[in-house]
PDB file as gemmi writes it, atoms N, CA and C in Angstrom:
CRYST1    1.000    1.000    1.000  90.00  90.00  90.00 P 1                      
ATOM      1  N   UNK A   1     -42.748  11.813 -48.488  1.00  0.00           N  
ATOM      2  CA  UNK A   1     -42.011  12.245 -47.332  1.00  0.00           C  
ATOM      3  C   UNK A   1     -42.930  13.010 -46.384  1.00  0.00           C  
ATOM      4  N   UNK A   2     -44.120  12.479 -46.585  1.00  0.00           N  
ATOM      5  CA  UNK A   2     -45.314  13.152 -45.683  1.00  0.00           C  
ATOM      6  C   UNK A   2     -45.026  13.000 -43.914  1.00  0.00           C  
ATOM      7  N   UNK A   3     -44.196  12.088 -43.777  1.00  0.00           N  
ATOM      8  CA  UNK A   3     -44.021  11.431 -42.149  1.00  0.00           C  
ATOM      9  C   UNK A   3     -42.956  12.363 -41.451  1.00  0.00           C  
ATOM     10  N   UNK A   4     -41.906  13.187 -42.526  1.00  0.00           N  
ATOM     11  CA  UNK A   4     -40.579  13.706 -42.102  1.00  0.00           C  
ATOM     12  C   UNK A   4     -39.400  12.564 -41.678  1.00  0.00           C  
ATOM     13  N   UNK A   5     -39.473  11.075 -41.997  1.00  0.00           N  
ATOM     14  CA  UNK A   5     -38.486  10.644 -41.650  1.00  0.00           C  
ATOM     15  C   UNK A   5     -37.923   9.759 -43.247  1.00  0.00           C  
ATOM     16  N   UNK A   6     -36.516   9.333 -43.175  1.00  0.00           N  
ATOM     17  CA  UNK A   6     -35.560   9.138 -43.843  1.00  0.00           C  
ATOM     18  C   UNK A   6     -36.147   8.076 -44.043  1.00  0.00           C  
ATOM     19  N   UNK A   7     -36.190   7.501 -45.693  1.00  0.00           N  
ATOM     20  CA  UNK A   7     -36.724   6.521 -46.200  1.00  0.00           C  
ATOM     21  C   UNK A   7     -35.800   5.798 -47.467  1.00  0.00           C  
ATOM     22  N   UNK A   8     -35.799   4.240 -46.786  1.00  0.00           N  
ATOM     23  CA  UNK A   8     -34.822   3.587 -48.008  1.00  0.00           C  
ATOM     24  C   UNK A   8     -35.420   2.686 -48.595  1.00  0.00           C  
ATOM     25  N   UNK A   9     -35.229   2.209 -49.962  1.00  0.00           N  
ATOM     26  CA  UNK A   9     -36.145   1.537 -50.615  1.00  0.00           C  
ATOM     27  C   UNK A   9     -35.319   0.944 -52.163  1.00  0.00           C  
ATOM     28  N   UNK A  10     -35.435  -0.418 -51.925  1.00  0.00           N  
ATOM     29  CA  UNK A  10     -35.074  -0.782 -53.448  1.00  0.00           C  
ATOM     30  C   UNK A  10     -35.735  -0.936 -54.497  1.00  0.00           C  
ATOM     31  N   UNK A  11     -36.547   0.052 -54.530  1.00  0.00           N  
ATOM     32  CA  UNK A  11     -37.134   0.355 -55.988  1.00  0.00           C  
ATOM     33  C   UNK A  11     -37.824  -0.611 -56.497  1.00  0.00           C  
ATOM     34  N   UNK A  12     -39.117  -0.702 -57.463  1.00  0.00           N  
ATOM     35  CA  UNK A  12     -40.061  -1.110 -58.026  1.00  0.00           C  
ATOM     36  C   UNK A  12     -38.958  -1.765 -59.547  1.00  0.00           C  
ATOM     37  N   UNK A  13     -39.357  -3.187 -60.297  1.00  0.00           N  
ATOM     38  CA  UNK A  13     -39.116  -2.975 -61.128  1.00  0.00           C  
ATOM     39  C   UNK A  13     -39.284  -2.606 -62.611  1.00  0.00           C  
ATOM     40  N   UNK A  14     -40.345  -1.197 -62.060  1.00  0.00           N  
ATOM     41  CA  UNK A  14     -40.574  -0.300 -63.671  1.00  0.00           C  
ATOM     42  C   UNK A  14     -39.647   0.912 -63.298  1.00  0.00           C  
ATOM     43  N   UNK A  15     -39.773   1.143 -62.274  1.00  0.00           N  
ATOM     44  CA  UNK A  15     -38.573   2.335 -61.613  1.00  0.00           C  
ATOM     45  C   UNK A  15     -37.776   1.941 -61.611  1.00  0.00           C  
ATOM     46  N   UNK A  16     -37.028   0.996 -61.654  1.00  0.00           N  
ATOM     47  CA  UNK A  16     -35.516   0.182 -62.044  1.00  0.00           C  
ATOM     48  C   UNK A  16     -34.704   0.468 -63.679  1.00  0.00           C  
ATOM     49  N   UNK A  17     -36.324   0.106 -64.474  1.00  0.00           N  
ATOM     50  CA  UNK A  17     -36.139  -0.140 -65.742  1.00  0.00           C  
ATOM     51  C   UNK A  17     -36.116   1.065 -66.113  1.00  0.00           C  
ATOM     52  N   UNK A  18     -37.041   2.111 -65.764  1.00  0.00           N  
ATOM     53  CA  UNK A  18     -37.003   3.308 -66.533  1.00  0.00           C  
ATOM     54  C   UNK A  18     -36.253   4.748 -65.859  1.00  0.00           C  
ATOM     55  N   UNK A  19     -35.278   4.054 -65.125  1.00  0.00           N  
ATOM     56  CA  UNK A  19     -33.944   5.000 -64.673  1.00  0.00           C  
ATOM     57  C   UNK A  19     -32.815   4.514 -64.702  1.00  0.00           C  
ATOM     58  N   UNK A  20     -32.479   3.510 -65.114  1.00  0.00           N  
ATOM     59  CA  UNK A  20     -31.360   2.654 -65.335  1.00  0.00           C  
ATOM     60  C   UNK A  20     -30.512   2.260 -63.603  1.00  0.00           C  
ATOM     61  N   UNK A  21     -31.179   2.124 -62.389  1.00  0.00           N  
ATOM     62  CA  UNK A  21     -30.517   1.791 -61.421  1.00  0.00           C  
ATOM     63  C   UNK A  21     -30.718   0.378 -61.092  1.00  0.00           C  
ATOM     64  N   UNK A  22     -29.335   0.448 -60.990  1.00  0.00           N  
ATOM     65  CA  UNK A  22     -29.030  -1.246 -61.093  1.00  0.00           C  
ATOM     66  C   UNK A  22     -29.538  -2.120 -60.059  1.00  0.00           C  
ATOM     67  N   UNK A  23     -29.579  -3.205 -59.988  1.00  0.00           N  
ATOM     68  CA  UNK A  23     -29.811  -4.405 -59.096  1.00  0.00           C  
ATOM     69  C   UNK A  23     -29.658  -4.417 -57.571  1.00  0.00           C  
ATOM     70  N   UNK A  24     -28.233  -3.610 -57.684  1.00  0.00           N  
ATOM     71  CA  UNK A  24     -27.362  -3.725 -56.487  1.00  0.00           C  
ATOM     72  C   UNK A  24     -27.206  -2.135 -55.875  1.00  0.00           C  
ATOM     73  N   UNK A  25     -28.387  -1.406 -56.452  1.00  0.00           N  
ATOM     74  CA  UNK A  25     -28.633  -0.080 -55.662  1.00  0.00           C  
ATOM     75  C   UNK A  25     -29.451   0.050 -54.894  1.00  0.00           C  
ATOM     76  N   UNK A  26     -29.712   1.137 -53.801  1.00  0.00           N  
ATOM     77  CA  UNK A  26     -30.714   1.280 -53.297  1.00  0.00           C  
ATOM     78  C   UNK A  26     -31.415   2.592 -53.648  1.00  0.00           C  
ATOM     79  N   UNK A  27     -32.186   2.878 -53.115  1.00  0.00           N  
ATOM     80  CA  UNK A  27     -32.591   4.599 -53.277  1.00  0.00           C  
ATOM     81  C   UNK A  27     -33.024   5.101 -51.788  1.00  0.00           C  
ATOM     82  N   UNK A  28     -32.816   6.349 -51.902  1.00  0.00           N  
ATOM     83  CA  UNK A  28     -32.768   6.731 -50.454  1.00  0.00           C  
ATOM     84  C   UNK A  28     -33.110   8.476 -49.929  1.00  0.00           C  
ATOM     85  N   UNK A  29     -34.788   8.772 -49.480  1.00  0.00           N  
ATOM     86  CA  UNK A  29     -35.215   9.954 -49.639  1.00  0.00           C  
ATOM     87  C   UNK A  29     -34.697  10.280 -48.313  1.00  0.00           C  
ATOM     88  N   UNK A  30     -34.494  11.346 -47.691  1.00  0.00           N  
ATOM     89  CA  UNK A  30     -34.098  12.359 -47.094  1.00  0.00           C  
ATOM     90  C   UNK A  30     -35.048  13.657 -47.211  1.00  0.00           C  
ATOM     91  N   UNK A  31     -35.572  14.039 -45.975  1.00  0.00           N  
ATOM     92  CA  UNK A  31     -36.254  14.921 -45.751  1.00  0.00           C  
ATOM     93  C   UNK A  31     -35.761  16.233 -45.713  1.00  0.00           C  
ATOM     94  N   UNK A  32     -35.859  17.117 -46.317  1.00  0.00           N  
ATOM     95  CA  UNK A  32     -35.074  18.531 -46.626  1.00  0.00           C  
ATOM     96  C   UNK A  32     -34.452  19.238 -45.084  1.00  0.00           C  
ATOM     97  N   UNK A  33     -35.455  19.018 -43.873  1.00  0.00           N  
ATOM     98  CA  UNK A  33     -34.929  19.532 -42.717  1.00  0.00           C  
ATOM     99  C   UNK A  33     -33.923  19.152 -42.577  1.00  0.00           C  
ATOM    100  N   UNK A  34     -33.745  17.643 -42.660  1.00  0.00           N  
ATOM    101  CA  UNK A  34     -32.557  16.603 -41.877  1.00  0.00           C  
ATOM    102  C   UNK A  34     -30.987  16.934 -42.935  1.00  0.00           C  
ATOM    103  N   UNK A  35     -31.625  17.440 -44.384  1.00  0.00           N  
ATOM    104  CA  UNK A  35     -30.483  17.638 -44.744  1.00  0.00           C  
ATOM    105  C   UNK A  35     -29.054  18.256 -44.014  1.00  0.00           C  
ATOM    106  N   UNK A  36     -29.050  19.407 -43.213  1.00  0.00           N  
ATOM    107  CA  UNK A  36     -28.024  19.827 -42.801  1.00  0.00           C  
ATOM    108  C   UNK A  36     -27.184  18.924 -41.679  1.00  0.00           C  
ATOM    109  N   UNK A  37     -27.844  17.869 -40.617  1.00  0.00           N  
ATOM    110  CA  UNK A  37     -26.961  17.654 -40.320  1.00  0.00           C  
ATOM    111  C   UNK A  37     -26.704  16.103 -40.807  1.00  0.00           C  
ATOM    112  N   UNK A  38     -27.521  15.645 -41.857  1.00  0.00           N  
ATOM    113  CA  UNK A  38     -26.145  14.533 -42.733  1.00  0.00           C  
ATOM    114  C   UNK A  38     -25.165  15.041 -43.336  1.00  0.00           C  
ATOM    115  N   UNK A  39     -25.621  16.429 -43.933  1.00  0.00           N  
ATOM    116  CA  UNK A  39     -23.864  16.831 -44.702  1.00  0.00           C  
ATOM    117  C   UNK A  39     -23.076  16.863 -43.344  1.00  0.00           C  
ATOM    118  N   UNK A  40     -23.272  17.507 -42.225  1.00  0.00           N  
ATOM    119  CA  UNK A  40     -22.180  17.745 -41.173  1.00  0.00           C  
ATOM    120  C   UNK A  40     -21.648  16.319 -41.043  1.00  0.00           C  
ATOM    121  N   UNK A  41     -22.349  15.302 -40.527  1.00  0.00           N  
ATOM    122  CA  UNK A  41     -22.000  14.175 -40.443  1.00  0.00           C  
ATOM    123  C   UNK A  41     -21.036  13.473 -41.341  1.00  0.00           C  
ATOM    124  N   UNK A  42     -21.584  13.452 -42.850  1.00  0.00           N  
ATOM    125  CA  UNK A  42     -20.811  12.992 -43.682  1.00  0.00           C  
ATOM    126  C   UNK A  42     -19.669  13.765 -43.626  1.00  0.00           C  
ATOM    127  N   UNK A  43     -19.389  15.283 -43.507  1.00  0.00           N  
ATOM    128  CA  UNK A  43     -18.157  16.194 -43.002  1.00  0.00           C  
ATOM    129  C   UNK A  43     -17.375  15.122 -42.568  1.00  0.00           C  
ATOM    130  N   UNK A  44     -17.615  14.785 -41.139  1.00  0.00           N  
ATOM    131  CA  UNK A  44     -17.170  14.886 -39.932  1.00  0.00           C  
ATOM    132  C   UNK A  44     -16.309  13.245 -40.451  1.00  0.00           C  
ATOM    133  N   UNK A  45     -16.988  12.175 -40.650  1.00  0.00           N  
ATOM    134  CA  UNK A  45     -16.749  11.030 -41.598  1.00  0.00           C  
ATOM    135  C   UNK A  45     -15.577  11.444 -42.435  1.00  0.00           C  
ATOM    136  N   UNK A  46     -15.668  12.346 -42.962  1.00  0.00           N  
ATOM    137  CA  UNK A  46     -14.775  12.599 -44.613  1.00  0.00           C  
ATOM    138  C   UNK A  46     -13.343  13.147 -43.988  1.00  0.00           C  
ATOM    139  N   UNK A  47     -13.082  13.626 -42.870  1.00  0.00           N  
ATOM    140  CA  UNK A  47     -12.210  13.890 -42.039  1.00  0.00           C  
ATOM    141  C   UNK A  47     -11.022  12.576 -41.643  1.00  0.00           C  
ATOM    142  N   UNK A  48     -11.477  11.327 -41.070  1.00  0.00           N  
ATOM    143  CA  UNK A  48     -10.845  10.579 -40.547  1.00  0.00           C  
ATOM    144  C   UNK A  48     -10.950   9.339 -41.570  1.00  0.00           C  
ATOM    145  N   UNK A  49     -12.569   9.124 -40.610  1.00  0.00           N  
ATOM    146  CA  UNK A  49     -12.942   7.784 -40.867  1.00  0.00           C  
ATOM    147  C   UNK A  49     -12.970   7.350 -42.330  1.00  0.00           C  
ATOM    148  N   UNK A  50     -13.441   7.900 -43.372  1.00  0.00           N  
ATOM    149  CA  UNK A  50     -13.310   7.369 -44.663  1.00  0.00           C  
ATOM    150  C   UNK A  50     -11.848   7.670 -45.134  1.00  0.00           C  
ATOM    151  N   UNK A  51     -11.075   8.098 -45.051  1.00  0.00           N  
ATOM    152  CA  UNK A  51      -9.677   8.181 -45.606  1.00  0.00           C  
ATOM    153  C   UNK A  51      -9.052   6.949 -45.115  1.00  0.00           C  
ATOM    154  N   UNK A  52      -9.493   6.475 -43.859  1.00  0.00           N  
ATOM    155  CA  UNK A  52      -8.517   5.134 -43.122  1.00  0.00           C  
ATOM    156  C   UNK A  52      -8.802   4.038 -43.816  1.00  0.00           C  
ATOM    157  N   UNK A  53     -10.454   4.225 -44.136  1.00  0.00           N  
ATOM    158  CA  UNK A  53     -11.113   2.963 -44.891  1.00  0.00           C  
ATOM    159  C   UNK A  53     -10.305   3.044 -46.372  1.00  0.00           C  
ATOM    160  N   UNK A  54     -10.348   4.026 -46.999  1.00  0.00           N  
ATOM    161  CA  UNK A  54      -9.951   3.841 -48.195  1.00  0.00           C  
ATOM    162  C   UNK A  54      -8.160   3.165 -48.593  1.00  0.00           C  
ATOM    163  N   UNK A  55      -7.606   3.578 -47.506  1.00  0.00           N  
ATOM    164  CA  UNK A  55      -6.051   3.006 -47.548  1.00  0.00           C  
ATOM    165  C   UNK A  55      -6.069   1.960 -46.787  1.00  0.00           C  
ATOM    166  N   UNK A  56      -6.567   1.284 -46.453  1.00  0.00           N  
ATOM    167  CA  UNK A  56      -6.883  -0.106 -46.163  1.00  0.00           C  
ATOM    168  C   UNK A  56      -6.808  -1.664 -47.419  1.00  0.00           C  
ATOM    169  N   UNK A  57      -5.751  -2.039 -47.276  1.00  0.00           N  
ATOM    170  CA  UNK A  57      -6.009  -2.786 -48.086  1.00  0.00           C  
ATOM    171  C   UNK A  57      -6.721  -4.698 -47.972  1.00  0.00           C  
ATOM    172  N   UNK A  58      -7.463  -4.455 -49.070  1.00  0.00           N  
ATOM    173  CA  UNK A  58      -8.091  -5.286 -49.367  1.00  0.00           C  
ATOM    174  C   UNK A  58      -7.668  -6.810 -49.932  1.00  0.00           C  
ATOM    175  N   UNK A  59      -8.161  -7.701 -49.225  1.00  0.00           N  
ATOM    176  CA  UNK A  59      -7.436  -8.808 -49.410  1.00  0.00           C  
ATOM    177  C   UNK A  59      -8.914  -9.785 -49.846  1.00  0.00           C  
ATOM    178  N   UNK A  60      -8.939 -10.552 -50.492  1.00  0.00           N  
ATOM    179  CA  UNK A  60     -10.454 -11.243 -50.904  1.00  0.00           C  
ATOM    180  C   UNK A  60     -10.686 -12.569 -50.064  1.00  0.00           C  
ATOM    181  N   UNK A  61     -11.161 -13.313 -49.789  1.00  0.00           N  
ATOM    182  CA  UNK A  61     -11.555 -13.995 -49.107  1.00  0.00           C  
ATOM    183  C   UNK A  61     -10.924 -15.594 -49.734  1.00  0.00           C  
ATOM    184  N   UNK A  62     -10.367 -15.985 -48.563  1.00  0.00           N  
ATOM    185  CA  UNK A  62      -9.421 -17.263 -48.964  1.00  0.00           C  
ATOM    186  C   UNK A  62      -9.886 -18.449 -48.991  1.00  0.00           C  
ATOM    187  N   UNK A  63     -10.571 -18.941 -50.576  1.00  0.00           N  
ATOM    188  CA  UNK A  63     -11.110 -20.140 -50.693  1.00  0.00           C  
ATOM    189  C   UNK A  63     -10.513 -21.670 -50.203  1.00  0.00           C  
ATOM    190  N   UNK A  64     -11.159 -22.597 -49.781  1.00  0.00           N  
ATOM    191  CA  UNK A  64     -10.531 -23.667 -49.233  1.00  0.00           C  
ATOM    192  C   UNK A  64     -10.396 -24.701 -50.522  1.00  0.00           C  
TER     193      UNK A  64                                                      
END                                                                             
């Protein structure tokens, strides 16, 4: 995190194997400054927008 910016990455697979994260994860560093305003953000998210998503229902995709 020498650059200061937010870094995503799907992992090596010996770092896969020897932390048990699955296939279908990512990993994702965050620079200690920037921490405060993703929590606000995610706040601000956790307010509306993810509660609407979550009572949303889900319907699967209609094979022909």
């Amino acid at each position: 995190m020498r650059d200061k910016k937010i870094n995503i990455s799907f992992g090596c697979y010996g770092g896969r194997a020897s932390s048990d994260v699955g296939d279908d994860m990512m990993m994702m560093g965050v620079p200690v400054e920037l921490m405060p305003d993703i929590v606000k953000g995610v706040r601000e998210l956790s307010k509306r927008v993810i509660p609407q998503e979550r009572d949303k229902i889900y319907l699967p995709p209609m094979r022909g």
